[in-house]
C-alpha positions, 0 to 999 in steps of 0.5 A: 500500500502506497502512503498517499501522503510521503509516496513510500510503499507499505505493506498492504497489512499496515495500518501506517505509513512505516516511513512518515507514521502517516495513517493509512487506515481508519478502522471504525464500525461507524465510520463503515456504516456511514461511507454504506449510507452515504453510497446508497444515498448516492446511488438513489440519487440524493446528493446534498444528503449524501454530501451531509454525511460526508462532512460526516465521514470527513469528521471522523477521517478528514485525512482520507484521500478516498473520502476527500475525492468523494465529497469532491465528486459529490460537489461537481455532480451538484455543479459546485466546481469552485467548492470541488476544486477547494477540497481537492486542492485540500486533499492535496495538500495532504496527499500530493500523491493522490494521482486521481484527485489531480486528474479529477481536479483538472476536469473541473478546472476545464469545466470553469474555463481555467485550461491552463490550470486544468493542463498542469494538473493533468500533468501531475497524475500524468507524472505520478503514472505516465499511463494514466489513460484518463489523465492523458484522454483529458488533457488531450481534449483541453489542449483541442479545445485550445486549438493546439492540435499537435500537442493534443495528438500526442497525448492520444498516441500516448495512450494508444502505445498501450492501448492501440485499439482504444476506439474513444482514442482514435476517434478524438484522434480522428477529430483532432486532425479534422479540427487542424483541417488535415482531412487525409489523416482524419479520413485514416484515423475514422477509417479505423475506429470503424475497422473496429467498430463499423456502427459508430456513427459520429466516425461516419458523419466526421468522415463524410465531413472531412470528404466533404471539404474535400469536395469528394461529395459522393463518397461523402453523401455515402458516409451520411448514408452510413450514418442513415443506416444507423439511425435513420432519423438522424437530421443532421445526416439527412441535411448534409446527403441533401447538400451533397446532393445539390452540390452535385446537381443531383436536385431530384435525388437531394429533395427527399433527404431534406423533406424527410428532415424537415419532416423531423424537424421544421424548425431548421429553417436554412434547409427550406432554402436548400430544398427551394432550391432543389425543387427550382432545379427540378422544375418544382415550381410550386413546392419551390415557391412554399418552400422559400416561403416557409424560409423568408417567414424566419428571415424575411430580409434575406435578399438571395431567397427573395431573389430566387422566390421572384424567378421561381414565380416567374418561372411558374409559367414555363409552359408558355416560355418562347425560347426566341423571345429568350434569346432576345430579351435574356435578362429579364427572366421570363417571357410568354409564349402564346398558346397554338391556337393564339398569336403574339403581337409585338408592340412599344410601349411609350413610357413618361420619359421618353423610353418605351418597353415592349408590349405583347397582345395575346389574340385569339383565332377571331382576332380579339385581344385576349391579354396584354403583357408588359416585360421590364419596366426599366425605364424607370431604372435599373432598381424599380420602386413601388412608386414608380409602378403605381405610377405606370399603372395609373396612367396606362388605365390602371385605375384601382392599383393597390400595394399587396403580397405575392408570397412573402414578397412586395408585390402588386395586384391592380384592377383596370377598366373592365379587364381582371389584372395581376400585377407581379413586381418585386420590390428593388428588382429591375423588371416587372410584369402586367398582365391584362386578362381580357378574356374571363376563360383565358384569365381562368385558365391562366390563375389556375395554372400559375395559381396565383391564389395570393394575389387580390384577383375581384373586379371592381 
């Protein structure tokens, strides 16, 4: 038996140190009786009452390394780090042998944000029992959190030298090369922890990680696959396939990855803007439409999604896209294209200030003019102001213009002399467009079609 206190050998029969007369044991039927209590009061979980009875027990003994570290323990377990700290620090004052009251002191000194401290405590276990597994496992972790990755590395091959196959260990290993952004390494070190352990998930997921900033997105999408295999239910794997997915352009495959997480969690809302746009590569106009909705409804200031939501609900009418007008008129986002038994007029438009845009009529085989549409109002300027297209809009008959919504963007909905209008503009865009709809069939058609059920469509 070790005396904790001068560090001699005893024999295990002795009850004091033969070198310094330090006790090494207390024998006491009370004392036994009390440490029973306060271990079953431990175990059914009531903490402050176990704590009474330590100072008990530390009453009796109050030179008990065992009991010190347990009073200790107790007192973390309450959160009480500082007081923990103290009566280590105690214990060690008596016993600066004790090399499980500096490992444990290091913990709870990494708990309050005192790494220095926890590190030189660290290396006093480790000093007192250089495989200290603990101990080293520890300050390994702490010298990650300070970002000093190669020291940290060392620590685990310290304890990999006699215990190579230490799954905890590698993976740490593994996470601390990912951290330092040494990909290759890391993707060796999970590869094998899951030589060792195929099911461990975190080792999977950091994987594709680390393939993933390497930009090698399939096998990365694999590794997250690996994870689902696991637990299906994971979001985070779910997400990241998603992304891999997308980033690939493999749009339609990305889709149900991030529905299912949604589906398990709504409330991430990054991924309604990932699966937007999933769905506006798909040509998923509708679900696109909603799920940027859903996104601007968290942040409704992000101009990127506003951006995409204004050409999705352009792109709503991609049955009627006229590859010619394309070519054309290529940097305003959209245009008709007339149904077979319709013909497309072209015409100018004269604005205020001189300039004109173009105009397009939509006749039917009897030569009525079915629809008017106006591309780009960009006369007025590259950004478009709210003011500017009520402006336009009340002097080309628009009477009853009003500012309304179309999803979650400033848009407009007008209603002209005998004719039902829908009015898309998008607030700091640089186009716009009115349609006319001069024919009740046409106009029914075309609302059901493009379902612009949010836009104000009566008559007046």
């Amino acid at each position: 038996m070790r005396c904790l206190k001068c560090g001699s050998e005893n024999p295990d029969s002795a009850s004091i140190c033969m070198n310094c007369g330090n006790t090494l044991a207390v024998n006491s039927r009370d004392l036994d009786e009390k440490v029973e209590r306060a271990e079953n009061l431990v175990n059914r979980g009531y903490f402050e009452e176990a704590l009474e009875v330590m100072d008990e027990i530390l009453e009796i003994d109050g030179e008990n390394p065992n009991f010190l570290f347990m009073k200790g323990s107790l007192l973390a377990i309450l959160n009480r780090l500082e007081e923990a700290v103290q009566v280590y620090d105690k214990g060690l004052e008596i016993y600066p042998y004790a090399e499980m009251i500096w490992q444990d002191r290091g913990v709870h000194l990494a708990s309050l944000g005192r790494f220095e401290e926890a590190i030189e405590s660290y290396d006093k276990a480790i000093e007192l029992n250089p495989k200290y597994e603990n101990a080293l496992f520890n300050k390994g972790n702490t010298l990650r959190t300070l970002r000093r990755f190669d020291e940290a590395v060392s620590c685990y091959d310290e304890i990999l030298k006699f215990n190579p196959e230490s799954i905890e260990v590698l993976y740490n290993k593994g996470y601390a090369y990912f951290e330092s952004e040494r990909y290759l390494d890391a993707i060796d070190i999970f590869d094998e922890v899951l030589a060792l352990d195929n099911e461990h998930d975190d080792a999977w997921y950091n994987k594709g990680e680390s393939l993933r900033e390497l930009g090698r997105l399939s096998e990365a999408a694999d590794s997250y696959k690996e994870v689902l295999r696991i637990d299906s239910q994971d979001v985070l794997a779910l997400i990241n396939v998603g992304v891999c997915l997308g980033d690939s352009e493999h749009y339609e495959e990305a889709i149900p990855y991030f529905e299912k997480a949604l589906k398990l969690d709504p409330t991430r809302y990054g991924v309604w803007a990932q699966l937007g746009l999933s769905y506006e590569n798909s040509n998923h106009f509708e679900e696109a439409i909603e799920a940027y909705g859903k996104y601007l409804e968290y942040e409704s200031d992000n101009e990127i999604i506003q951006q995409r939501l204004s050409i999705v609900l352009s792109s709503k009418l991609h049955g009627f896209i006229d590859e010619s007008l394309s070519r054309e008129f290529k940097g305003l986002g959209f245009y008709f294209k007339a149904p077979s038994d319709f013909k497309m007029f072209e015409s100018n438009l004269k604005l205020d200030n001189g300039r004109s845009v173009p105009k397009y009529e939509l006749h039917d085989e009897k030569g009525r003019n079915c629809l008017n549409i106006t591309y780009s109002l960009s006369g007025y300027g590259s950004q478009i102001e709210s003011g500017d297209v009520l402006n336009f809009l009340k002097q080309n008959g628009f009477r009853d213009a009003e500012k309304s919504r179309i999803g979650n963007l400033d848009g407009f909905a007008a209603v002209g002399s005998n004719s039902k209008i829908a009015v898309a503009f998008f607030e700091g865009s640089d186009y716009a467009y009115v349609i006319d709809y001069r024919d009740d069939m046409l106009f029914e058609y075309l609302k059901e079609s493009f379902r612009f059920n949010q836009v104000d469509f009566s008559s007046k």
